[in-house]
N, C-alpha and C positions, 0 to 999 in steps of 0.2 A: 392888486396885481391883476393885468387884464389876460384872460384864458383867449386862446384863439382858438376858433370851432373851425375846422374840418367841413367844408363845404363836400355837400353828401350828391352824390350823382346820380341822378332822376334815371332809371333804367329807361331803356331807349321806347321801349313798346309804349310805356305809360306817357312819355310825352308824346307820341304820335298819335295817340288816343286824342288827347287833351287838347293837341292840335287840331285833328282834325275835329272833336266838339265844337272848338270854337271857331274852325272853318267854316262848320256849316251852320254854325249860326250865324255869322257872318254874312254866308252866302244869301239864309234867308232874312236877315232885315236890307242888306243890299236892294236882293230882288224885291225886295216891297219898298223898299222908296223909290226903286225906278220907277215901278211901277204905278205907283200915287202918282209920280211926278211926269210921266208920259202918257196917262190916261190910257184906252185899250192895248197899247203897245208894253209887251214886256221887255226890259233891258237888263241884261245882268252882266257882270264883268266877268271876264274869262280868269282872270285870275281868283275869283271865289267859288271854279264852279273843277269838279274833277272830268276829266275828259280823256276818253278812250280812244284808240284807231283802231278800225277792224281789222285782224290779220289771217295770214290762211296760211297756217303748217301743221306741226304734230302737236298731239297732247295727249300726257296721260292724265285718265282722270281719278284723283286722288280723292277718297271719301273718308272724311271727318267723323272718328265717332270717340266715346268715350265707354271707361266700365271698370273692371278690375281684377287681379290678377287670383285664381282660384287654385286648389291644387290637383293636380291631373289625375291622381288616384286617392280615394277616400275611402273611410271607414268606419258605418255607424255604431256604433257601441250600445243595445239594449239590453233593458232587463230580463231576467231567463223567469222572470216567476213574478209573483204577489212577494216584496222585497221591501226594505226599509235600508236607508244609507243609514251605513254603520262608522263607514271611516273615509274620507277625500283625501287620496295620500298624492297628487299632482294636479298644478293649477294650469291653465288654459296659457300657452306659448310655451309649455315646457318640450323640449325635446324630449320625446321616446324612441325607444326600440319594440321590437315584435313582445317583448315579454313585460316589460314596464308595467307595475302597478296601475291604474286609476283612481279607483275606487273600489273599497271592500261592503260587498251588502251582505245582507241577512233573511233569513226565510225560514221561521221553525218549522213551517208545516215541512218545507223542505226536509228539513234535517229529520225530521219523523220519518218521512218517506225512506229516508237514506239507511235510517239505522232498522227500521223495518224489511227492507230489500238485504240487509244482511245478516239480521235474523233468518227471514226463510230460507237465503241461503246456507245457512250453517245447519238447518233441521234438514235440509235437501240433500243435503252431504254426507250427513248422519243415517240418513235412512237410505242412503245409497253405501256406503260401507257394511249397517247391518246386513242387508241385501245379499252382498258378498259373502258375510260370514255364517249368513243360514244356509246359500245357496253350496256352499263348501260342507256343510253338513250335512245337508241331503247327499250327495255326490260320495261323501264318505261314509254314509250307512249303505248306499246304494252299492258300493262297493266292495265294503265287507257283506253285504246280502249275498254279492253274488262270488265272494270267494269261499263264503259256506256254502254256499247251494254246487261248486266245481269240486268242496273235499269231500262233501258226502255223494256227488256224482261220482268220484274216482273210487271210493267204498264199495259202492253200489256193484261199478264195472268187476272188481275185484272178485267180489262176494258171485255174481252174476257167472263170473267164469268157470269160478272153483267149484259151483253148482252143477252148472254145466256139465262137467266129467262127472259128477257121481248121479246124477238123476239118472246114468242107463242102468247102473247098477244098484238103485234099488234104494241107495245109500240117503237120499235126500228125495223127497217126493215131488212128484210133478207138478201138486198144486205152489208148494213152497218158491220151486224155481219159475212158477209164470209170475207169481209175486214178484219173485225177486226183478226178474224182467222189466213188469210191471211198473214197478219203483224208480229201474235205475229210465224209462221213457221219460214217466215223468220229471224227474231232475234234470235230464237233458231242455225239456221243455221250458219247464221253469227259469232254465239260465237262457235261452234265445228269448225269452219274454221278458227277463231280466236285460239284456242285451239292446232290447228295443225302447224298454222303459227307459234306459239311462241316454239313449239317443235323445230320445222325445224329451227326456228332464236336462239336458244341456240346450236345447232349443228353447225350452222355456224359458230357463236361466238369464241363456242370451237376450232373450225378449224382453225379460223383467228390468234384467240391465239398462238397455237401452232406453225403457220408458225410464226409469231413473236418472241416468245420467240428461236425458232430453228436459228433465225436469228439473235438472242440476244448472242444466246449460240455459234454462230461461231463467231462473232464479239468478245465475251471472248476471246474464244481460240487463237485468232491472238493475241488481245493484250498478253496474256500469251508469247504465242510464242516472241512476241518483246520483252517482259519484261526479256523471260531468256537469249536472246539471247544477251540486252546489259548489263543486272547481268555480263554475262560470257566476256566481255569488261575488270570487276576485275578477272585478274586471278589468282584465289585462289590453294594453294596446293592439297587438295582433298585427302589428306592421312599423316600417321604421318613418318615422315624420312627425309632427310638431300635432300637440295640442289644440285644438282648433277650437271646439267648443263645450261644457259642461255645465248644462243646464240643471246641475241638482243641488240640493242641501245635505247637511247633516241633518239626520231624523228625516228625512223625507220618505214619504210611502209613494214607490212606485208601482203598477199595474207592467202585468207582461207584456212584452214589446215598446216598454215607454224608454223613450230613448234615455242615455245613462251620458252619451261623449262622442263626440265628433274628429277622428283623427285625421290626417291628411299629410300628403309628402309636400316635404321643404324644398327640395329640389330637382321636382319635375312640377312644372306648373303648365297653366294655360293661360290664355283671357280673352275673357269675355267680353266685347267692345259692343256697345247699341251703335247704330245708323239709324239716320234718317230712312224711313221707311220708302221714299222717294228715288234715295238714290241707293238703294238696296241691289236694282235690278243692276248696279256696275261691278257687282262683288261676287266671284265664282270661285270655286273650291281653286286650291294652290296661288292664288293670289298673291304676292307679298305682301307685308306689314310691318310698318315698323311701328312697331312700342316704347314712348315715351314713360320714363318711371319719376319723371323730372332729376334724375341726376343721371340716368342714363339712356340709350335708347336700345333696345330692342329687339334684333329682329327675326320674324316668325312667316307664319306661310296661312293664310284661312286653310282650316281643318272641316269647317263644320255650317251651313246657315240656317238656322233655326225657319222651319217656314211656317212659323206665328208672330201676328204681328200682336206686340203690346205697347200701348201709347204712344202710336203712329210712329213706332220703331224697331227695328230687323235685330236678333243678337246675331252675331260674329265669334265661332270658335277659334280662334289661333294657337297653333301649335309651336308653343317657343322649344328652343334649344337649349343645352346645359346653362346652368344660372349662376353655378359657382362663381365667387366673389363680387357680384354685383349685390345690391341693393333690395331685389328682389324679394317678396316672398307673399305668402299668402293673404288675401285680403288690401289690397295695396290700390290704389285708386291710381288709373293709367290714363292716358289720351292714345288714340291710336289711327295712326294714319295708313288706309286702304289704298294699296295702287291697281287698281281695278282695270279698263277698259285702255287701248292704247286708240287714240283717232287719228287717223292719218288723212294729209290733205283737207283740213276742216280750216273753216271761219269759226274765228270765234277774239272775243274781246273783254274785256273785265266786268266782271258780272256786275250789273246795274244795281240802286236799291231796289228794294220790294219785290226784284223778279229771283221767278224761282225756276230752279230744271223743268225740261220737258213741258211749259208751259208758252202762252201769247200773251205780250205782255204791250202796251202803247208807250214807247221810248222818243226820247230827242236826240235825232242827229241832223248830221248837218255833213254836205258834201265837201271833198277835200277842197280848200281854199276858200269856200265859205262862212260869214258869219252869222247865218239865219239857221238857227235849229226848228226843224218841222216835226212833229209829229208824226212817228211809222207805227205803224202793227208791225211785230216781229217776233218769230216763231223763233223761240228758245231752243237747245236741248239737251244734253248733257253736262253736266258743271265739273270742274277740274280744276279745283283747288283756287284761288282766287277768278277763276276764269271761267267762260263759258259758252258753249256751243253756240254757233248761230247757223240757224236750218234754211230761213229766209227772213227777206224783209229789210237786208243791210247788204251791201257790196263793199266786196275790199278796198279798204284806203279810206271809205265813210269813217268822222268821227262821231263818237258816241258821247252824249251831256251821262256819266256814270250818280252825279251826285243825286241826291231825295230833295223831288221838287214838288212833292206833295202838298205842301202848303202856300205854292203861290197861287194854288185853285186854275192852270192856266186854260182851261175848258175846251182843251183844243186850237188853243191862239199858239200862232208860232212865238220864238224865241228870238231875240236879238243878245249875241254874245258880245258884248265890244272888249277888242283889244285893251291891255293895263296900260 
């Protein structure tokens, strides 16, 4: 039984490639057998060669980069101590929330510290209630002091008075009632010195207290301190977004600050696009950009231009917009196209091979209606997307030989283009 196969359809871009490979291959054994074959004169057919006309309107110039897409708020996750993973309870793409497990570590020393910081505080506490309960002692001897020292003052007054009428008569003697006198001064003194002691021993009281309690109150603060410090032993997400990365084991001994997890949000992203360091200078904050995700595009605004150059390339912050239901997400490899620079009233024509922005380059053109391509200097400069500025060195209507003629070596000999 004979199967019939489904002839499969070459995408367009790849046969236009392949095309033109083997256009320009084409082009260059063309141009070298004319060449063998008319001695110093080069001939090449215009149908093997790409040709340009200079034109003069607008352009925007769109810059090419690639990179990918990162999440707009992040979250490192380390270790609070000398730690050892105990338990990996979520693996790298899970969705979290603010509370979300991680990982569970371990730290004895910790836990020594912990159950220690509540020890002193439980002796802190203790010795601030006995405190209380001697200080209630004193205050209530001090008090029955001085309500004996008020009944035997009222005695004294009594005895002092009834004295009084009979010392004229004989009846009680004068030394008896200076005594009595005497006695009752004293007890009145006694109780204002009593009066003042018990001032001065509520003042100390207070004092004693408050050193206590102050003593109480840092003995808290440790324990606190131990308490969040082995809380932070489970290491919790701390934010709502996706797993990004965790670089630990089970049994692993980590050191303080070593990272433990890397979270990030799912849907607020950026990206990060490199440029060509050259055409860098086309790209200015608020920019457009569209972001290709290859199933969808994208689009965002330059947020940010890094002004360090790494491997003769600029990064690019873009700030995209909500992502919901696209394809998006962190880590994501994008292409992103910058519309940078708008030029108005400019020459310009499809960018030659080997020539680059902002540079002078020695091109073949050839005047309108002519067939002889001559050799120009011509001052480059800005590029805009297959296209490219021309500063001088070509007048509108000149066509431009676009195709790489690099190897027909022509040393500066002009060019003869012949009709197909």
């Amino acid at each position: 039984m004979d199967v019939q196969k489904s002839k499969v359809e070459t995408p367009f871009w790849r046969s236009r490639n392949k095309l033109i490979g083997v256009g320009g291959a084409a082009v260059l054994a063309t141009a070298v057998a004319v060449a063998l074959m008319s001695g110093n004169a080069v001939a090449v057919s215009e149908g093997d060669l790409l040709i340009d006309t200079v034109q003069q309107g607008s352009l925007d110039v769109t810059v090419e980069g690639y990179g990918e897409l990162v999440s707009a708020k992040q979250q490192l996750l380390t270790s609070p101590s000398q730690a050892t993973v105990r338990e990996i309870v979520l693996k790298p793409g899970a969705e979290v929330t603010a509370d979300s497990v991680i990982v569970r570590l371990e730290d004895p020393e910790l836990l020594k510290t912990y159950q220690t910081a509540k020890q002193s505080l439980n002796e802190a506490e203790s010795t601030l209630r006995q405190l209380r309960l001697t200080n209630q002692r004193e205050k209530l001897k001090e008090q029955s002091d001085q309500a004996e020292l008020g009944a035997d003052l009222a005695t004294a007054t009594v005895q002092r008075q009834a004295e009084e009428k009979l010392v004229s008569s004989g009846i009680v003697s004068r030394m008896t009632f200076e005594k009595t006198v005497q006695n009752e001064r004293q007890l009145k003194e006694r109780i204002a010195l009593g009066k003042a002691g018990m001032a001065q021993l509520d003042q100390l009281q207070r004092e004693s207290l408050e050193v206590q309690q102050d003593q109480v109150q840092q003995m808290q603060a440790n324990l606190a301190l131990a308490q969040d410090q082995l809380d932070r032993l489970t290491v919790k997400a701390g934010m709502n977004g996706v797993l990004q990365k965790l670089p630990v084991e089970m049994g692993q001994s980590l050191p303080p600050g070593e990272q433990v997890a890397l979270v990030g949000s799912a849907t607020e992203l950026i990206a990060l696009i490199r440029v060509p360091q050259g055409q860098a200078q086309s790209v200015h904050i608020g920019n457009e950009v569209v972001v290709d995700t290859r199933r969808e595009k994208l689009k965002g605004k330059v947020a940010r231009i890094v002004p360090i150059v790494a491997n003769n390339t600029v990064e690019i912050e873009v700030s995209l917009p909500s992502i919901a239901g696209t394809s998006a997400r962190p880590n994501l490899s994008v292409d992103g196209s910058i519309i940078g620079d708008h030029l108005d009233k400019v020459r310009y024509v499809r960018r030659p091979a080997g020539v680059n922005p902002n540079s002078t380059a020695q091109v073949y053109a050839m005047a309108a209606g002519s067939s002889k391509a001559k050799p120009k200097e011509v001052k480059f400069g800005r590029q805009a997307g297959q296209y490219i500025e021309v500063l001088s060195g070509l007048d509108t209507g000149e066509r431009l030989i676009v195709s790489d003629l690099s190897k027909l070596k022509l040393n500066g000999e002009s060019l003869s283009v012949q009709s197909r």
